[in-house]
Backbone as ProteinMPNN parsed JSONL, in Angstrom:
{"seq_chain_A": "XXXXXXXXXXXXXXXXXXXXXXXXXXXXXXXXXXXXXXXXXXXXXXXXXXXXXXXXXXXXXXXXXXXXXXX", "coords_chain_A": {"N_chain_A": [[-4.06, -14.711, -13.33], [-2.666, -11.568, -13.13], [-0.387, -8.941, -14.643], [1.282, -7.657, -11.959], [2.793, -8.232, -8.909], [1.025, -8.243, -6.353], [-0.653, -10.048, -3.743], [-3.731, -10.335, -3.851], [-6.695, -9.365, -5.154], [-8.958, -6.744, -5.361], [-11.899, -5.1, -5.581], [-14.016, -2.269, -5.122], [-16.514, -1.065, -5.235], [-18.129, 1.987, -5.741], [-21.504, 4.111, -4.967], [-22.128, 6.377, -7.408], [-23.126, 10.246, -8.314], [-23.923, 9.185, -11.15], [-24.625, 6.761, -11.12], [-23.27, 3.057, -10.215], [-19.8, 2.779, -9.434], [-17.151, 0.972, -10.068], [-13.781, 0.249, -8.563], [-10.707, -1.203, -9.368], [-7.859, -2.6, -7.361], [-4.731, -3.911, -6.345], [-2.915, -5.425, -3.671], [-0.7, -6.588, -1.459], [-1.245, -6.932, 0.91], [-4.129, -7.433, 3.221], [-4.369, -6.265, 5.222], [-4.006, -3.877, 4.476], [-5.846, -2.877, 3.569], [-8.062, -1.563, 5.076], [-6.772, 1.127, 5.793], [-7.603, 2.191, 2.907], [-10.531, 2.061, 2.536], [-10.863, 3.753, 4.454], [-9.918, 5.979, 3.58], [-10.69, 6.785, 1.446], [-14.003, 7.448, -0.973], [-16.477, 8.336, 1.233], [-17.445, 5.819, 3.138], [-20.322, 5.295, 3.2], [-21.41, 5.419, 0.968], [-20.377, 3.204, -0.61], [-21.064, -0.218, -2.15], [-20.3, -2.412, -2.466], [-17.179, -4.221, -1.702], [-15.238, -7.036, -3.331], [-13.018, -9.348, -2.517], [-10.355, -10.925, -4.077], [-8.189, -13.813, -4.816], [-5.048, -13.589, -6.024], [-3.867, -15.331, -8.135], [-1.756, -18.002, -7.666], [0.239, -19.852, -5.432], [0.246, -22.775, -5.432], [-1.185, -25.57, -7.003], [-3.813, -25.089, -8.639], [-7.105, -25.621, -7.619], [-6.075, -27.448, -5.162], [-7.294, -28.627, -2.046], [-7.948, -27.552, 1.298], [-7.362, -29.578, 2.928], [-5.582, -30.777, 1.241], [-3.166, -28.766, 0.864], [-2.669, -28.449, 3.919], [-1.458, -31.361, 4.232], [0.504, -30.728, 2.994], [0.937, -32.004, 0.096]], "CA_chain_A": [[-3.148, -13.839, -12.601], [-2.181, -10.073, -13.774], [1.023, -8.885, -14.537], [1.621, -7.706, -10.807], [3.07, -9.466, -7.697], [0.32, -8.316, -5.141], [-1.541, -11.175, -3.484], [-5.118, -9.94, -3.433], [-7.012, -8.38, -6.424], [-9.539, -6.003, -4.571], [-13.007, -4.309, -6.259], [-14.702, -1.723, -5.08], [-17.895, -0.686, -6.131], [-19.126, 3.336, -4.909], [-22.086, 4.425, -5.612], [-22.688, 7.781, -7.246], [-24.421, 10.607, -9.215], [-24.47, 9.162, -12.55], [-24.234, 5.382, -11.139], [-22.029, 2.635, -9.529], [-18.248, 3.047, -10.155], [-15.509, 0.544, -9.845], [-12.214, 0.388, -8.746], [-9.746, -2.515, -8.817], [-6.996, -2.159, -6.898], [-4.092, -5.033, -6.113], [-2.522, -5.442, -2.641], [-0.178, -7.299, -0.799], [-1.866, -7.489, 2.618], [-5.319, -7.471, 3.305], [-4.659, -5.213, 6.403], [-3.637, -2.252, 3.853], [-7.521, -2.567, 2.777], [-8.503, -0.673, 6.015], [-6.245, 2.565, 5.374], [-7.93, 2.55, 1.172], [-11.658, 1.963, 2.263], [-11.001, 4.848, 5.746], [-9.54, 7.083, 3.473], [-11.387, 6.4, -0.018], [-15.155, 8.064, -0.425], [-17.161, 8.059, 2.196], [-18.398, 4.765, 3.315], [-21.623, 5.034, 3.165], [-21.804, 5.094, -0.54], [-19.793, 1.724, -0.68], [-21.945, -0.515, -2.592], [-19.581, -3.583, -2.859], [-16.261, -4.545, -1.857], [-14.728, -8.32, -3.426], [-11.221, -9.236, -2.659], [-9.724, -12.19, -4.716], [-6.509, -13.817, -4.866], [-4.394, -12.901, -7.429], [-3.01, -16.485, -8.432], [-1.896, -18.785, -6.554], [1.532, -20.682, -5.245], [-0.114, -24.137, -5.455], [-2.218, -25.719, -8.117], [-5.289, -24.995, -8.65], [-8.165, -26.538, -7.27], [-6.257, -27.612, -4.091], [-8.003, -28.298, -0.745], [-7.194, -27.133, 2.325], [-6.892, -30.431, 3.525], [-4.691, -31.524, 0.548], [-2.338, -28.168, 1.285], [-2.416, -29.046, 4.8], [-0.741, -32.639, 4.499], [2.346, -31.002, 2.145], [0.919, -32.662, -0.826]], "C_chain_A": [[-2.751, -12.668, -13.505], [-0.172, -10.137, -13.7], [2.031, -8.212, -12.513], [1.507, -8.277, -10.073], [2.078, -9.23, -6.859], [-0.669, -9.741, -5.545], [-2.822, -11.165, -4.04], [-5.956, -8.66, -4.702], [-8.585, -7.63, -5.602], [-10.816, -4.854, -5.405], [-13.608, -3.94, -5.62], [-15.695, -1.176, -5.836], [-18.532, 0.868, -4.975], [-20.196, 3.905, -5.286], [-21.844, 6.29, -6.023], [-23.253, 8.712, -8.069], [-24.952, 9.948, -10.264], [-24.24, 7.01, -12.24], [-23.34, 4.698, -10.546], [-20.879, 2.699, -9.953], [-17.793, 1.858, -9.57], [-14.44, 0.808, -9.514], [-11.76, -0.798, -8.385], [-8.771, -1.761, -8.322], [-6.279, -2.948, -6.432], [-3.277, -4.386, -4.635], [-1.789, -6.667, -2.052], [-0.411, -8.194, 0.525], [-3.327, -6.811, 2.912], [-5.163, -6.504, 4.621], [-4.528, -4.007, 5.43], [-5.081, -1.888, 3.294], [-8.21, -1.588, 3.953], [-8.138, 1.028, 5.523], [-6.894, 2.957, 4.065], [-9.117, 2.576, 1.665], [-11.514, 3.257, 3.927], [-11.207, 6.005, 4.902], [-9.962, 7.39, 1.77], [-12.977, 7.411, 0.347], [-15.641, 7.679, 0.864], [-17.903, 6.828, 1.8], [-19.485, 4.018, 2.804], [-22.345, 5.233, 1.747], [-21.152, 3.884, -1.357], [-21.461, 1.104, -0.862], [-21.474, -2.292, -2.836], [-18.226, -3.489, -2.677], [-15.433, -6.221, -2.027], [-13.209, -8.472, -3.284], [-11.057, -10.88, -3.227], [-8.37, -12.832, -4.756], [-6.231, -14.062, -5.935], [-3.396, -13.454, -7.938], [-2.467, -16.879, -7.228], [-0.268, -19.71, -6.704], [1.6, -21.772, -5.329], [-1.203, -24.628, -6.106], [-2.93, -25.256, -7.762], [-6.239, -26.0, -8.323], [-7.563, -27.51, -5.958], [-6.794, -27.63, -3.02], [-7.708, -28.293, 0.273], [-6.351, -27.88, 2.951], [-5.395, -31.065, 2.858], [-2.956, -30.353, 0.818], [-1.497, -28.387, 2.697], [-1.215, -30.157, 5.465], [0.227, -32.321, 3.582], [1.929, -31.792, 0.419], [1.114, -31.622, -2.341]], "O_chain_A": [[-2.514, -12.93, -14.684], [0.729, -10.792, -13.175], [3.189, -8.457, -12.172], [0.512, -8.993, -9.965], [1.979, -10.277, -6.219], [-1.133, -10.257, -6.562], [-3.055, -12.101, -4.806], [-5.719, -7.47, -4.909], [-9.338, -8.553, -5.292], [-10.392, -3.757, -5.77], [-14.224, -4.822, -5.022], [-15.599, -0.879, -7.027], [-19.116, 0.82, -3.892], [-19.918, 4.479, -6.339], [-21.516, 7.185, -5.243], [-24.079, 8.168, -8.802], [-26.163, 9.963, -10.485], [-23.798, 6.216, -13.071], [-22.385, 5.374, -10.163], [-20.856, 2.674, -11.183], [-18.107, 1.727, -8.387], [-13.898, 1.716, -10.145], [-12.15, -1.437, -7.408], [-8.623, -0.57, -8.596], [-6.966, -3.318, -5.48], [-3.059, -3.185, -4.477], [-2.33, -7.764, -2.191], [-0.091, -9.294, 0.976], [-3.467, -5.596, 2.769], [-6.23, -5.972, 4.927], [-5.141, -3.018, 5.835], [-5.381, -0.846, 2.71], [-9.005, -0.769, 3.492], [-8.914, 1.868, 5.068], [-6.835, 4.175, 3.901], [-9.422, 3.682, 1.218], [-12.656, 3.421, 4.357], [-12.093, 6.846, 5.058], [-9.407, 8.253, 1.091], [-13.192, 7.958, 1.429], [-15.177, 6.722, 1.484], [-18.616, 6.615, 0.82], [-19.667, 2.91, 2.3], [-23.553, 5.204, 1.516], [-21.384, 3.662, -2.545], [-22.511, 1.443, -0.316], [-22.209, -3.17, -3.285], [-17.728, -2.658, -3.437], [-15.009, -6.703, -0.976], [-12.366, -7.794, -3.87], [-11.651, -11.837, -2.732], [-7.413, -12.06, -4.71], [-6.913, -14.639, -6.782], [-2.339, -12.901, -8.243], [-2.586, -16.377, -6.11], [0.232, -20.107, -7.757], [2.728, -22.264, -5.347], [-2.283, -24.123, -5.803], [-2.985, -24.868, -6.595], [-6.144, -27.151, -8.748], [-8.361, -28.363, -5.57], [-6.97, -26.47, -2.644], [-6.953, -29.237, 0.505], [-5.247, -27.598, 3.417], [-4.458, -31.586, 3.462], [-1.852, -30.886, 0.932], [-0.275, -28.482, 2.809], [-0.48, -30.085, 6.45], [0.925, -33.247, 3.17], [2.878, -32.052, -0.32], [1.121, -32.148, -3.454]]}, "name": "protein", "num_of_chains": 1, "seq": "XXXXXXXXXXXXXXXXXXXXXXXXXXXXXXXXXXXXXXXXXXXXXXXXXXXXXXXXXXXXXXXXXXXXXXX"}
């Protein structure tokens, strides 16, 4: 986990002249990823976008099922 509270750790990858670029970028809500990839380069030089979560409220290595039942 990073030193900031957003949920969701977010990498883009654009391509362009001199090669692919990066950008991380942290977020709270996975809907605010629409407005950054509308209004970010054009599209169509998107080469990769990963979104991760950015630590977690309940151990690690929990499974859905085990979250599920409160455990």
């Amino acid at each position: 986990m990073t030193d900031t509270a957003e949920r969701w750790k977010v990498s883009i990858t654009y391509l362009h002249d001199n090669g692919p670029r990066e950008t991380v970028i942290y977020i709270d809500e996975i809907a605010e990823l629409d407005a950054i990839i509308e209004h970010g380069p054009d599209w169509n030089a998107l080469v990769d976008c990963r979104i991760t979560l950015n630590g977690r409220s309940s151990p690690e290595g929990w499974t859905v099922e085990q979250l599920a039942a409160g455990y």
